[in-house]
Backbone as XML, in Angstrom:
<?xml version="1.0"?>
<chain id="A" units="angstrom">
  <residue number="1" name="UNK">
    <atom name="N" x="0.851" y="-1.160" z="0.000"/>
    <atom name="CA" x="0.000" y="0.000" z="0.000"/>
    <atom name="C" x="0.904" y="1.233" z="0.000"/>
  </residue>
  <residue number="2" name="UNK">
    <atom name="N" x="0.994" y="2.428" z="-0.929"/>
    <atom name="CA" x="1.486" y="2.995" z="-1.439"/>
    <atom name="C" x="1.512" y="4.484" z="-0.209"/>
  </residue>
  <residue number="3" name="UNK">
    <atom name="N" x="2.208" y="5.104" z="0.281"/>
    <atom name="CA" x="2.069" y="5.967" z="1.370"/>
    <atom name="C" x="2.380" y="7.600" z="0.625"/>
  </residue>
  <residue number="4" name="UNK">
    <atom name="N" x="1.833" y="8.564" z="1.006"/>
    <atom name="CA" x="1.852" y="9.759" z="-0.144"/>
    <atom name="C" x="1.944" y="11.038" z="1.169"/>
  </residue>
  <residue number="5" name="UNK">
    <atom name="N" x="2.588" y="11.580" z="1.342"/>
    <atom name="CA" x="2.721" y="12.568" z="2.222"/>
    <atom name="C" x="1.942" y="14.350" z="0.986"/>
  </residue>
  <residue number="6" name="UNK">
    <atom name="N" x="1.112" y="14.835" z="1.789"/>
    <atom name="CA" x="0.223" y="15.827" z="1.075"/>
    <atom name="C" x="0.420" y="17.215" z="1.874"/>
  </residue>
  <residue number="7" name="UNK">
    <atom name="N" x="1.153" y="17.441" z="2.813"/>
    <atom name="CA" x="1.798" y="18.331" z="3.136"/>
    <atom name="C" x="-0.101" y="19.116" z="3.858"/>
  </residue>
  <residue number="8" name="UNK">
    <atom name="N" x="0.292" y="20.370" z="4.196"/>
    <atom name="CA" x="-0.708" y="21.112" z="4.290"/>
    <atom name="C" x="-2.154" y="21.502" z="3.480"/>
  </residue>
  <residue number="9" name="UNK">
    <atom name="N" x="-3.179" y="21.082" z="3.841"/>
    <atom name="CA" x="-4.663" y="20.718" z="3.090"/>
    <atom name="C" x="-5.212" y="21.879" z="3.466"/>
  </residue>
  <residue number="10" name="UNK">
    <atom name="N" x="-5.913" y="22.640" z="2.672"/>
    <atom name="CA" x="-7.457" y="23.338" z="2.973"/>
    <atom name="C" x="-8.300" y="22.615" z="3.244"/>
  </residue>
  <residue number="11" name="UNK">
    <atom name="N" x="-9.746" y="22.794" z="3.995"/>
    <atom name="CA" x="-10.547" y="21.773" z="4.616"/>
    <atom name="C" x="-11.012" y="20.587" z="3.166"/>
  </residue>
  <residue number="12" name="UNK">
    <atom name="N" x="-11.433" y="21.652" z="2.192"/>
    <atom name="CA" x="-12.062" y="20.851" z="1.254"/>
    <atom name="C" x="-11.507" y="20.132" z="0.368"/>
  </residue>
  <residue number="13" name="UNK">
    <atom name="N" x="-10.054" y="20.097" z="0.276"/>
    <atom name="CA" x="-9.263" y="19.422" z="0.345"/>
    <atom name="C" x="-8.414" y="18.056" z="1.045"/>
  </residue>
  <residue number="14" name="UNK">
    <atom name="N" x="-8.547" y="18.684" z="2.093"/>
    <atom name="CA" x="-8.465" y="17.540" z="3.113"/>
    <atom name="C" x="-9.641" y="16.698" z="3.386"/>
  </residue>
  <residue number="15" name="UNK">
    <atom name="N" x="-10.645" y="16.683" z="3.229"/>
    <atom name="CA" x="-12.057" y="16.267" z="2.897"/>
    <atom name="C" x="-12.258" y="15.519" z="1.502"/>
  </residue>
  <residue number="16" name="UNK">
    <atom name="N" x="-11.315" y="15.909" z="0.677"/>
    <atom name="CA" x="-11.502" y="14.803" z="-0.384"/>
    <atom name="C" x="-10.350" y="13.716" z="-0.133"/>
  </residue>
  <residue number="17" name="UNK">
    <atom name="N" x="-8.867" y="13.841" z="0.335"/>
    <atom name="CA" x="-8.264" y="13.056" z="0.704"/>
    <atom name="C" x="-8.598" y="12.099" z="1.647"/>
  </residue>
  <residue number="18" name="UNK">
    <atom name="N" x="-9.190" y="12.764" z="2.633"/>
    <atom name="CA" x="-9.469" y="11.842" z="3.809"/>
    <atom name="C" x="-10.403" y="10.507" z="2.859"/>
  </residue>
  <residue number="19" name="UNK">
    <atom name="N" x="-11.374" y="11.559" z="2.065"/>
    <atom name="CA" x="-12.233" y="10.269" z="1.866"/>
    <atom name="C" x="-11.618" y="9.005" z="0.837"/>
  </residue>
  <residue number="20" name="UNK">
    <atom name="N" x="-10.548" y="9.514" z="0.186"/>
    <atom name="CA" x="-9.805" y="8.527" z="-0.744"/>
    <atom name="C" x="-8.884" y="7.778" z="0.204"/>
  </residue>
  <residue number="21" name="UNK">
    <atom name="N" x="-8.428" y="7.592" z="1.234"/>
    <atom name="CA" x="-7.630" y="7.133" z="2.367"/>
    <atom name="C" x="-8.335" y="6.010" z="3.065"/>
  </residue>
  <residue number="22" name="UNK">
    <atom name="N" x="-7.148" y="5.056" z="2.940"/>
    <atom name="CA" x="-8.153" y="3.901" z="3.793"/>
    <atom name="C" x="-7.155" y="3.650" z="5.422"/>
  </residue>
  <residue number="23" name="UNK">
    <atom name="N" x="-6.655" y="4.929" z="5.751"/>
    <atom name="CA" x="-6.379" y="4.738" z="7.127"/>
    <atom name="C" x="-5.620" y="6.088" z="7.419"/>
  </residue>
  <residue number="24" name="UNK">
    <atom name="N" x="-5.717" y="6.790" z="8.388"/>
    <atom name="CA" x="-5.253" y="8.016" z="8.959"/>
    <atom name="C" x="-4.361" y="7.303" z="10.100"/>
  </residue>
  <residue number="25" name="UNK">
    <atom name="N" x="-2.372" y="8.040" z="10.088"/>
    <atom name="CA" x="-2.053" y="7.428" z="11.213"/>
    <atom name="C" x="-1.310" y="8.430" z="11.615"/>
  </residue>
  <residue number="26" name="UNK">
    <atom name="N" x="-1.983" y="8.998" z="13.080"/>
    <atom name="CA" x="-1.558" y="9.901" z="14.080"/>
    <atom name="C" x="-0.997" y="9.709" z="15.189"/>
  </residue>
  <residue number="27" name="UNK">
    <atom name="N" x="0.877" y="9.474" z="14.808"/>
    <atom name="CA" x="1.329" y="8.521" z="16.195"/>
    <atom name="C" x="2.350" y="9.698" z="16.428"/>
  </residue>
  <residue number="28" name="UNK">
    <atom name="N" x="1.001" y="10.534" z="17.477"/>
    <atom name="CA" x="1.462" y="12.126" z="18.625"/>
    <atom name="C" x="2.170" y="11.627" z="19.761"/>
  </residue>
  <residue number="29" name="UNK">
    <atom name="N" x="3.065" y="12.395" z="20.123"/>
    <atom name="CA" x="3.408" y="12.068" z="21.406"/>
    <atom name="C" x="2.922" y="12.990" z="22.428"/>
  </residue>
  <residue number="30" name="UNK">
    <atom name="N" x="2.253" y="14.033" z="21.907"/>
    <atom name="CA" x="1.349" y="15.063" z="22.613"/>
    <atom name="C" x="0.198" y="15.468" z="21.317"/>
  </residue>
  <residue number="31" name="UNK">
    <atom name="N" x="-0.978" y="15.155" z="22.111"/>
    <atom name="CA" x="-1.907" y="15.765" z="21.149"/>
    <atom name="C" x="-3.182" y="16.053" z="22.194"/>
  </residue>
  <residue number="32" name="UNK">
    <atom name="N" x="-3.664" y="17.736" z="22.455"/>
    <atom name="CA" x="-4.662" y="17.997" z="22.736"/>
    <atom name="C" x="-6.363" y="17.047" z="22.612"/>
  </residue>
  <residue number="33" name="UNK">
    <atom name="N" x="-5.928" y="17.227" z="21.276"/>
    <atom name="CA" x="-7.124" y="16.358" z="20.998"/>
    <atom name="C" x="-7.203" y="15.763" z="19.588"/>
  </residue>
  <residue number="34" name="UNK">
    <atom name="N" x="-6.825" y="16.444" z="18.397"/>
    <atom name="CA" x="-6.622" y="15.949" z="16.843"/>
    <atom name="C" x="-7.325" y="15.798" z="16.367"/>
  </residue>
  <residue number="35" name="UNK">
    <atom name="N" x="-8.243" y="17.024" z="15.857"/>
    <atom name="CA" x="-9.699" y="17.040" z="15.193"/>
    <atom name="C" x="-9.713" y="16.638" z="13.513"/>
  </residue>
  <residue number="36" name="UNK">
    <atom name="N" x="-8.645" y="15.943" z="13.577"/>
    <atom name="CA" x="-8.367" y="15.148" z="11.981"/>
    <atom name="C" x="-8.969" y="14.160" z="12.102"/>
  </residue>
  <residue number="37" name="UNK">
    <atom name="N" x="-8.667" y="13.322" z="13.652"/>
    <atom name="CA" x="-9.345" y="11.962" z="13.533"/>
    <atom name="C" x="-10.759" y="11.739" z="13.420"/>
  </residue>
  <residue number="38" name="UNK">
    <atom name="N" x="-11.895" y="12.359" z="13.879"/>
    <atom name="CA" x="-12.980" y="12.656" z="13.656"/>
    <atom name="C" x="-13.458" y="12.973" z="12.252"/>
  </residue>
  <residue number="39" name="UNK">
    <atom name="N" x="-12.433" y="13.697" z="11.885"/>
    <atom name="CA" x="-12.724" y="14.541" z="10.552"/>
    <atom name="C" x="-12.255" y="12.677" z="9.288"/>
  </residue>
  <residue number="40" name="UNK">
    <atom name="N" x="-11.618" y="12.297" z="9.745"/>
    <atom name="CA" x="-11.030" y="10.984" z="8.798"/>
    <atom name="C" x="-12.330" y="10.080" z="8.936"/>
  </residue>
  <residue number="41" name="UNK">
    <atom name="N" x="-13.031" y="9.634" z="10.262"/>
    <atom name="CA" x="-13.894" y="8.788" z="10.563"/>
    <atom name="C" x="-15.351" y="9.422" z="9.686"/>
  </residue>
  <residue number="42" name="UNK">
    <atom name="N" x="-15.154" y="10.761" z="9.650"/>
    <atom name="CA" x="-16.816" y="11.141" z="8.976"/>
    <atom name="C" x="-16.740" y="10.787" z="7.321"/>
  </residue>
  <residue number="43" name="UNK">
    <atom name="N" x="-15.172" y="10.792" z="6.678"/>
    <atom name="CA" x="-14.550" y="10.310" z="5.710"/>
    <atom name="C" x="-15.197" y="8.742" z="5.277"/>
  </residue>
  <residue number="44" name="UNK">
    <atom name="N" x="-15.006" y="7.900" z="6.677"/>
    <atom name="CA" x="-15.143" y="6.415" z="6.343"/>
    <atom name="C" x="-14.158" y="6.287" z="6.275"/>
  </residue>
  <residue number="45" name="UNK">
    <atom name="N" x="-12.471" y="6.833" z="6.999"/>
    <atom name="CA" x="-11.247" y="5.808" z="6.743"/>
    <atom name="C" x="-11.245" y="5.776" z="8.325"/>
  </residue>
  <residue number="46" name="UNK">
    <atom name="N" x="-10.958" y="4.538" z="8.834"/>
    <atom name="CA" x="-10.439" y="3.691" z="9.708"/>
    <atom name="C" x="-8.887" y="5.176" z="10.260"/>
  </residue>
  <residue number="47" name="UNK">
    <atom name="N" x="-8.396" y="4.909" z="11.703"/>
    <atom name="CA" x="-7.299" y="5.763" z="12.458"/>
    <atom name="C" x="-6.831" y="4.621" z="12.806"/>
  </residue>
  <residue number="48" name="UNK">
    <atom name="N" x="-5.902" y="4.890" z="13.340"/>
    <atom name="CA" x="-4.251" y="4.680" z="13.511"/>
    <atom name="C" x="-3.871" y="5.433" z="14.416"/>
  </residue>
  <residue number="49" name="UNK">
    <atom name="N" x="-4.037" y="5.419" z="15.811"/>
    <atom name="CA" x="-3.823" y="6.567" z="17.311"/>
    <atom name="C" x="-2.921" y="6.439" z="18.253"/>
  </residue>
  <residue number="50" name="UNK">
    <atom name="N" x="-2.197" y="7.352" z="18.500"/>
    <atom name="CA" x="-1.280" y="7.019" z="19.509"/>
    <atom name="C" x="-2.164" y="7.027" z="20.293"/>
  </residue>
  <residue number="51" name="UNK">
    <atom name="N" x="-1.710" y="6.734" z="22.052"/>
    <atom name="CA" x="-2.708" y="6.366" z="23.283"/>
    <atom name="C" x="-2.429" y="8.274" z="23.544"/>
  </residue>
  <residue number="52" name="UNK">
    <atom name="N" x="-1.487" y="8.585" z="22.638"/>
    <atom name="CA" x="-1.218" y="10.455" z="23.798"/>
    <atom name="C" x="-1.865" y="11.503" z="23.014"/>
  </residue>
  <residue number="53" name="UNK">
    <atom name="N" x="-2.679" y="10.961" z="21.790"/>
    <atom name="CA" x="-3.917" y="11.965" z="20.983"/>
    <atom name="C" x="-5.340" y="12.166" z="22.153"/>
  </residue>
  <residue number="54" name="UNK">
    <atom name="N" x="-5.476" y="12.570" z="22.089"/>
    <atom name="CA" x="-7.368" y="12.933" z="23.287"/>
    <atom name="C" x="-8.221" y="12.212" z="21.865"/>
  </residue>
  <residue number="55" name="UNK">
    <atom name="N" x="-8.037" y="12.730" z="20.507"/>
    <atom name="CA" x="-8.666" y="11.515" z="19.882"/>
    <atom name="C" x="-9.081" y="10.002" z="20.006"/>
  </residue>
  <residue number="56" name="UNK">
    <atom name="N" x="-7.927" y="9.743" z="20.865"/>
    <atom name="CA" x="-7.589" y="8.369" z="20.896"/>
    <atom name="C" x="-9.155" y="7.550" z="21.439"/>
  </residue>
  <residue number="57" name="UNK">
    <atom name="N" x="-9.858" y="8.345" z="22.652"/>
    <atom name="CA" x="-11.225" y="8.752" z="23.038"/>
    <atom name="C" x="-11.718" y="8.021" z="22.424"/>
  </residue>
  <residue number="58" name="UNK">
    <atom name="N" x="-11.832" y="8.130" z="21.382"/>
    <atom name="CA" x="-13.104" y="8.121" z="20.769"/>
    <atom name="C" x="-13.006" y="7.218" z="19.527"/>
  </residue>
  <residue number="59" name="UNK">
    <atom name="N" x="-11.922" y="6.773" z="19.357"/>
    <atom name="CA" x="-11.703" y="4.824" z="18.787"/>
    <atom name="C" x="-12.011" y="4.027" z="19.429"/>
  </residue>
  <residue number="60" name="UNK">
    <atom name="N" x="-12.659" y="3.072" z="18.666"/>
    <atom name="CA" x="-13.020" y="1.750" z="19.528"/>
    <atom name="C" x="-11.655" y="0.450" z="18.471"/>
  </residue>
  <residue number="61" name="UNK">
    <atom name="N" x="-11.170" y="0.547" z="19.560"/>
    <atom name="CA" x="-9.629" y="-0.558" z="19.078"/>
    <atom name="C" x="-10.537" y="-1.374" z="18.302"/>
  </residue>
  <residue number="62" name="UNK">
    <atom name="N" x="-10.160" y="-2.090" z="17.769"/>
    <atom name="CA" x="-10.232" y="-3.015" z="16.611"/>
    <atom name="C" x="-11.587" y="-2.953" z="15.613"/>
  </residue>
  <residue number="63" name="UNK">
    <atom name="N" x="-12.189" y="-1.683" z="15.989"/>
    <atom name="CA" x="-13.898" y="-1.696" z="15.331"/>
    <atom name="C" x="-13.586" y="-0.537" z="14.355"/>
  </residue>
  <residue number="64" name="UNK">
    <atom name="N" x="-12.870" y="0.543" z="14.835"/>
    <atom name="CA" x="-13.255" y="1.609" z="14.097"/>
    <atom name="C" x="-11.736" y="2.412" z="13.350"/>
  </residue>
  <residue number="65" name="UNK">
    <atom name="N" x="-10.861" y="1.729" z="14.088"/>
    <atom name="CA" x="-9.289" y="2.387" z="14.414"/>
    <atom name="C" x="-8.636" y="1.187" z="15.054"/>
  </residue>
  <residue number="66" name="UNK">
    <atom name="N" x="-7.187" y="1.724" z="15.490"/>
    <atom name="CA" x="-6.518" y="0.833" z="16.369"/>
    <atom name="C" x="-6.167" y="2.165" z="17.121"/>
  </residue>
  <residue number="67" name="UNK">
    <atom name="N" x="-5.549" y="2.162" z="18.412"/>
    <atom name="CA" x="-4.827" y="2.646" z="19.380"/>
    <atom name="C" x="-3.543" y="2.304" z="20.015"/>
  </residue>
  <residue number="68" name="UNK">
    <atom name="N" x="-2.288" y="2.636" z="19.673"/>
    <atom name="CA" x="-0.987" y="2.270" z="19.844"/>
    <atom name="C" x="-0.509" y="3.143" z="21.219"/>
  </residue>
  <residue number="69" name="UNK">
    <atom name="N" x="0.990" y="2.129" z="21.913"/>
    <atom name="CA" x="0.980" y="3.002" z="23.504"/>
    <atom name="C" x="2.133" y="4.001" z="22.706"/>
  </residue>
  <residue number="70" name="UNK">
    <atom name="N" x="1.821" y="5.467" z="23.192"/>
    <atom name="CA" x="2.751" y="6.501" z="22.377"/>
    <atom name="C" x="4.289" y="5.687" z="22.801"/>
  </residue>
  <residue number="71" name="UNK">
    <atom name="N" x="5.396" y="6.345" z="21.371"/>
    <atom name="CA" x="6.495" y="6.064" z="21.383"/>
    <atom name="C" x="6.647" y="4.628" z="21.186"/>
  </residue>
  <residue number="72" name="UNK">
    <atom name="N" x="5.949" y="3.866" z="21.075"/>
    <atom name="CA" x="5.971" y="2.179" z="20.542"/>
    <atom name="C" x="6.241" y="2.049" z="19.118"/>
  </residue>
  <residue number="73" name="UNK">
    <atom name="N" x="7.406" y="2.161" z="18.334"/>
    <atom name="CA" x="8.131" y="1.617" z="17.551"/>
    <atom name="C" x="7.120" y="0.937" z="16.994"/>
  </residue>
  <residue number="74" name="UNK">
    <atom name="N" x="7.667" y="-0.483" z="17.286"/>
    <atom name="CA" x="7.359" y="-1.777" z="17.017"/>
    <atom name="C" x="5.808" y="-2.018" z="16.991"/>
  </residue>
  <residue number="75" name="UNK">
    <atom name="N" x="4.979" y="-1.786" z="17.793"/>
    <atom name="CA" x="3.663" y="-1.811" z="17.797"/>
    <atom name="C" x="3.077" y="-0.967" z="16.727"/>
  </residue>
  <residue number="76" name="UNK">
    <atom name="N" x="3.106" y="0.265" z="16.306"/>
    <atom name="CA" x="3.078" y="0.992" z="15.393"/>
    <atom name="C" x="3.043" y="0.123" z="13.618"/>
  </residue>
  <residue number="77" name="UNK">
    <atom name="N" x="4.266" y="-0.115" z="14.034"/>
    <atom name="CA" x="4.687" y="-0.745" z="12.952"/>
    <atom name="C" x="4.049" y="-2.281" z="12.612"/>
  </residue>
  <residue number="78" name="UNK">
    <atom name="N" x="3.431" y="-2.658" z="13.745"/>
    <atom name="CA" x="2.783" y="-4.492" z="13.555"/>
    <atom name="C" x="1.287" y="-3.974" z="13.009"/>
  </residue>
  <residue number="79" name="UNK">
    <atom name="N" x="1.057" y="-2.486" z="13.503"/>
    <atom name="CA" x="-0.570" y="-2.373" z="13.353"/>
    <atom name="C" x="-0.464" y="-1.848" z="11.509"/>
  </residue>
  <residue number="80" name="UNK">
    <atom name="N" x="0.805" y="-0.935" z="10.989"/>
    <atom name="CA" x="0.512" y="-0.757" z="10.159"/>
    <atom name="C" x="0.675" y="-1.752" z="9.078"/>
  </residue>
  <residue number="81" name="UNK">
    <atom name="N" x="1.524" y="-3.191" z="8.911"/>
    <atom name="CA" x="1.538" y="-3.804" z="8.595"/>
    <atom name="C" x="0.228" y="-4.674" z="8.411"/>
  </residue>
  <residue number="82" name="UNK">
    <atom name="N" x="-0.249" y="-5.035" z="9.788"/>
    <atom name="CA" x="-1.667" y="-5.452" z="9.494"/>
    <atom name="C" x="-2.573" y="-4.672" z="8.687"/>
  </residue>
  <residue number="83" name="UNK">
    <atom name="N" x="-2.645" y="-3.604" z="8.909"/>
    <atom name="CA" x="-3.240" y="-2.488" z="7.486"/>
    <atom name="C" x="-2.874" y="-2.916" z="6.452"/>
  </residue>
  <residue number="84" name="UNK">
    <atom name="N" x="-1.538" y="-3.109" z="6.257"/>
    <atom name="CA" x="-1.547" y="-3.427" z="4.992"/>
    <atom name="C" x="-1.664" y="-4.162" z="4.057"/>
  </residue>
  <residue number="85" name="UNK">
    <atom name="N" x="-2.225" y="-5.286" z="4.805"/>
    <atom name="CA" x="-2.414" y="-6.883" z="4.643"/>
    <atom name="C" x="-3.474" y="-7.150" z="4.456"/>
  </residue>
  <residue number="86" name="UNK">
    <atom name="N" x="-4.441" y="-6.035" z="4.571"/>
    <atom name="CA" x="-5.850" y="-6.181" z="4.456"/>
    <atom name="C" x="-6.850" y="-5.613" z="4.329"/>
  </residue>
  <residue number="87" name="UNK">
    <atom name="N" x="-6.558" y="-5.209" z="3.151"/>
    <atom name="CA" x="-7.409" y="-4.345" z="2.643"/>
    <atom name="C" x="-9.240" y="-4.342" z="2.998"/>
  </residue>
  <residue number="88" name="UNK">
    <atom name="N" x="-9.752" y="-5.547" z="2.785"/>
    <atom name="CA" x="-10.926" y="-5.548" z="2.987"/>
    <atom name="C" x="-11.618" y="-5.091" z="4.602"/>
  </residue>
  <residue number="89" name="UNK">
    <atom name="N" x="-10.326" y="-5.658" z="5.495"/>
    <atom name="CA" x="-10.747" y="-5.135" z="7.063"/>
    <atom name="C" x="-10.763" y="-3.563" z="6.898"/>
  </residue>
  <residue number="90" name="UNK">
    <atom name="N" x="-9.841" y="-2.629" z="6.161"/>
    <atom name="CA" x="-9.856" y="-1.725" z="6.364"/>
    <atom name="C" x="-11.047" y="-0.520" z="6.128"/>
  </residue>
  <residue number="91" name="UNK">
    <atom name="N" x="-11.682" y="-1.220" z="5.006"/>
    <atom name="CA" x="-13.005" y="-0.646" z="4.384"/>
    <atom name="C" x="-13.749" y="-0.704" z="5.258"/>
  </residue>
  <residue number="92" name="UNK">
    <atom name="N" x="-13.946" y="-1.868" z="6.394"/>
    <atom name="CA" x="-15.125" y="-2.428" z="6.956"/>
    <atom name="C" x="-14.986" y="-1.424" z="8.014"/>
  </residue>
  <residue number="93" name="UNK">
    <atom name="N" x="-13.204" y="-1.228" z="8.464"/>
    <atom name="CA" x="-13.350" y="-0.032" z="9.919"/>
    <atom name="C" x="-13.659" y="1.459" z="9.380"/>
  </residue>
  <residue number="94" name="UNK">
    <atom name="N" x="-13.228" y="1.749" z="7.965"/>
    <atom name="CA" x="-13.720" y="2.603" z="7.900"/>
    <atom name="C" x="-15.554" y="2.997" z="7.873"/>
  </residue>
  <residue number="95" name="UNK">
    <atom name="N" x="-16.089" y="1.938" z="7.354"/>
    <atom name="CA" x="-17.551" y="1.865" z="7.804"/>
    <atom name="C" x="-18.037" y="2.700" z="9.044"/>
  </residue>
  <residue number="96" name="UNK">
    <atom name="N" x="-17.480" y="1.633" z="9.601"/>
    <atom name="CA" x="-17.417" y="1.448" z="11.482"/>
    <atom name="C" x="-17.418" y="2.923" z="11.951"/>
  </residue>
  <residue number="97" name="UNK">
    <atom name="N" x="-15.994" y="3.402" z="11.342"/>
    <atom name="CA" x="-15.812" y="4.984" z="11.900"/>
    <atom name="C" x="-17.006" y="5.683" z="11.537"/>
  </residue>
  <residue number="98" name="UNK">
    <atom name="N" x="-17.313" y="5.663" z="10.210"/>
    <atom name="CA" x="-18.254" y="6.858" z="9.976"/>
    <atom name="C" x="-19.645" y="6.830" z="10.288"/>
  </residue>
  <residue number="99" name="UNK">
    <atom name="N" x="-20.043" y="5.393" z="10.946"/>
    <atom name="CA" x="-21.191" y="5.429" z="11.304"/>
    <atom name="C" x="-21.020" y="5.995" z="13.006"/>
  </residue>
  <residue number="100" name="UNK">
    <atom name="N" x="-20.291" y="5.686" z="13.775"/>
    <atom name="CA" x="-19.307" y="5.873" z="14.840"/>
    <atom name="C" x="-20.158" y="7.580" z="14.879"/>
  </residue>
  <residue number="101" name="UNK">
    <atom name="N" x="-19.423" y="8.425" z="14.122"/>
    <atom name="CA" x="-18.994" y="9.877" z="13.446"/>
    <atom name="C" x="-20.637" y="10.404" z="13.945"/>
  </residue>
  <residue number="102" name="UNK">
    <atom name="N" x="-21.314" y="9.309" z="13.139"/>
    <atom name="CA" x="-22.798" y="9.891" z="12.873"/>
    <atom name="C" x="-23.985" y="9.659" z="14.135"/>
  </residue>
  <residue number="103" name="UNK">
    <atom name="N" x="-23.419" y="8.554" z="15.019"/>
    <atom name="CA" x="-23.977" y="8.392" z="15.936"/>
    <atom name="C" x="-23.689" y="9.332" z="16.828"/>
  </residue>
  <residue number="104" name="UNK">
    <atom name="N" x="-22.456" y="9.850" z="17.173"/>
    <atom name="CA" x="-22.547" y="10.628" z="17.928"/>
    <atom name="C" x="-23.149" y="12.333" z="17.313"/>
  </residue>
  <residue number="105" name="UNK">
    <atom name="N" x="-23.240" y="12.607" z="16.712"/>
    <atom name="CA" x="-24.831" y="13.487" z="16.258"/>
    <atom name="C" x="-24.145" y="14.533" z="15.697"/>
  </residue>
  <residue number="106" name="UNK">
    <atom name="N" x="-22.717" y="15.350" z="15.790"/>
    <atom name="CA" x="-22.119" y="15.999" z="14.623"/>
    <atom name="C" x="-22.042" y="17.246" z="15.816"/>
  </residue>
  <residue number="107" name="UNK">
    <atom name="N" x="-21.975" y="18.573" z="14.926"/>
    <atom name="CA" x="-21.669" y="19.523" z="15.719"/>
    <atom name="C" x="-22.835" y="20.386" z="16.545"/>
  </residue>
  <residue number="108" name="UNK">
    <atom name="N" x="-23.744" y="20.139" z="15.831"/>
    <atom name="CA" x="-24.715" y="20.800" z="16.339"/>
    <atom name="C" x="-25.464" y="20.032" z="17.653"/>
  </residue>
  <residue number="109" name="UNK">
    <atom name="N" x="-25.417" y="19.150" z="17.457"/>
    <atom name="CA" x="-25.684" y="17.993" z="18.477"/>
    <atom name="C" x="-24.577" y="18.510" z="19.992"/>
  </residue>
  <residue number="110" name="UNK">
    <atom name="N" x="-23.510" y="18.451" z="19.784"/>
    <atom name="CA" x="-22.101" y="18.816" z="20.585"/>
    <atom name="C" x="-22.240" y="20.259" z="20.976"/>
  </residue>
  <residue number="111" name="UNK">
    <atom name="N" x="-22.653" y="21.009" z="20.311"/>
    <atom name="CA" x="-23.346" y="22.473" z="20.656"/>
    <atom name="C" x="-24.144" y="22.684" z="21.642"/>
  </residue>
  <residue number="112" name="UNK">
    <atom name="N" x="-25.330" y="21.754" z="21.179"/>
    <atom name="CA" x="-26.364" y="21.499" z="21.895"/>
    <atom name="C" x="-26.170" y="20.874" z="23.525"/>
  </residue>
  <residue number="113" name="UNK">
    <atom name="N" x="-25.552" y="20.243" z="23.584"/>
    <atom name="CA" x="-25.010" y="19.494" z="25.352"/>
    <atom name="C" x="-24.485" y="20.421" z="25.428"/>
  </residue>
  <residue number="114" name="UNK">
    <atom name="N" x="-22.909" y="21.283" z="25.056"/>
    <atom name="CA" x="-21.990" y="22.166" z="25.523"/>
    <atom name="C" x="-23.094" y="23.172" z="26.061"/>
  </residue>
  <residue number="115" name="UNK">
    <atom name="N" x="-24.147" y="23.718" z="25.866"/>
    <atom name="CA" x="-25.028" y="24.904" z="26.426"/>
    <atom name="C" x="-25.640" y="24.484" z="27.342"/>
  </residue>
  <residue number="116" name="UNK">
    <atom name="N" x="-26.358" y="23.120" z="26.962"/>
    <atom name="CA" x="-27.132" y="22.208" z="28.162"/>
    <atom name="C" x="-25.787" y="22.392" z="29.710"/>
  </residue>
  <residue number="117" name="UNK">
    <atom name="N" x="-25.022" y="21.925" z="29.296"/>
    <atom name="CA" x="-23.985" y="21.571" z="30.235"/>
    <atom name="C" x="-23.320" y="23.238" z="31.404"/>
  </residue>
  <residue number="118" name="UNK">
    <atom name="N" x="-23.485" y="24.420" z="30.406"/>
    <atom name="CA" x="-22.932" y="25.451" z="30.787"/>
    <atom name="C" x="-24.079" y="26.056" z="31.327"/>
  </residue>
  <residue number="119" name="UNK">
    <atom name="N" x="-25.435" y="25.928" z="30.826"/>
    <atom name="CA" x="-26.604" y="26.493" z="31.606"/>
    <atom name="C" x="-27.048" y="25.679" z="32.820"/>
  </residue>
  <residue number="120" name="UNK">
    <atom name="N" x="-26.628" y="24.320" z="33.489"/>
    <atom name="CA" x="-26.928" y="23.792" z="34.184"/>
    <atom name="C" x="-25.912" y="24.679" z="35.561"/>
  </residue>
  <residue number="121" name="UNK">
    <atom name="N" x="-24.828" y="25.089" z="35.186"/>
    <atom name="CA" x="-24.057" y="25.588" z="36.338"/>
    <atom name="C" x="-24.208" y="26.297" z="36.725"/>
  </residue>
  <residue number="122" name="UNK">
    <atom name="N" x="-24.232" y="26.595" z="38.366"/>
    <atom name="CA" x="-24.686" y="27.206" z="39.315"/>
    <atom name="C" x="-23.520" y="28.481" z="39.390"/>
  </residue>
  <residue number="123" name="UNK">
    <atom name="N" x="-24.178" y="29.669" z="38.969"/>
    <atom name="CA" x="-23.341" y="30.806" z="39.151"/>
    <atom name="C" x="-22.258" y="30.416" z="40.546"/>
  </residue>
  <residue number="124" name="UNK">
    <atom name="N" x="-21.158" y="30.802" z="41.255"/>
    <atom name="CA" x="-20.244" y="31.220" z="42.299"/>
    <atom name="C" x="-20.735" y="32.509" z="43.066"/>
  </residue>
  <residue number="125" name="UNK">
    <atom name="N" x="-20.952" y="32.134" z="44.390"/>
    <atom name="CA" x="-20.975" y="33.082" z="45.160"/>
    <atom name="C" x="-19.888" y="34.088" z="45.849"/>
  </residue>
  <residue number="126" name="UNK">
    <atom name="N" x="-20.474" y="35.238" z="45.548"/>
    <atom name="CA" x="-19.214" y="36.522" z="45.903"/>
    <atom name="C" x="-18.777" y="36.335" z="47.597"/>
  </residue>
  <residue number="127" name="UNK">
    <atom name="N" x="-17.418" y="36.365" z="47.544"/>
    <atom name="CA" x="-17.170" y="36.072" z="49.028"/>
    <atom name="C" x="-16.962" y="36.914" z="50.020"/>
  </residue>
</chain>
């Protein structure tokens, strides 16, 4: 399987790659959170996560993605091999992801709790 480095994407750009990609692999050794991986899963390609992405969250190991322990060489390297060995699993996680993507309800949905969540809190009393 042929590996293509694409340097810096505009969204709609990166939105057509993602969707031609049958695996995104983000092996961070610090990552906030990595709103690529989400963005790859609404794609339909299957991730590839270090354990030190906050993405990492929100893979289900062997259903949707894999999850590697950051700085693991070797593990890295057994998962991408298995990628590459199999093509047909990879279609199926990418499935996985993007239904994954859709279940959890998108942005407006995530909007929607974030206000729920911030209007539930009880102002602080002046001391």
């Amino acid at each position: 399987m042929p590996v293509e480095l694409l340097g810096n994407l505009g969204q709609e750009d990166l939105r057509d790659a993602l969707s031609q990609a049958h695996l995104l692999v983000l092996p961070s050794i610090q990552d906030g959170f990595g709103m690529v991986a989400p963005q790859a899963m609404a794609c339909g390609t299957a991730c590839l996560i270090s354990d030190a992405a906050g993405a990492c969250e929100i893979i289900e190991d062997g259903r949707t993605g894999w999850v590697f322990p950051s700085g693991d060489v070797e593990a890295l390297t057994r998962r991408l091999a298995a990628a590459s060995e199999n093509l047909p699993m990879l279609v199926k996680m990418g499935e996985s992801a993007r239904q994954s993507v859709l279940e959890m309800g998108g942005w407006q949905d995530y909007g929607q709790k974030a206000v729920q969540i911030l209007n539930s809190i009880e102002p602080a009393q002046a001391a």
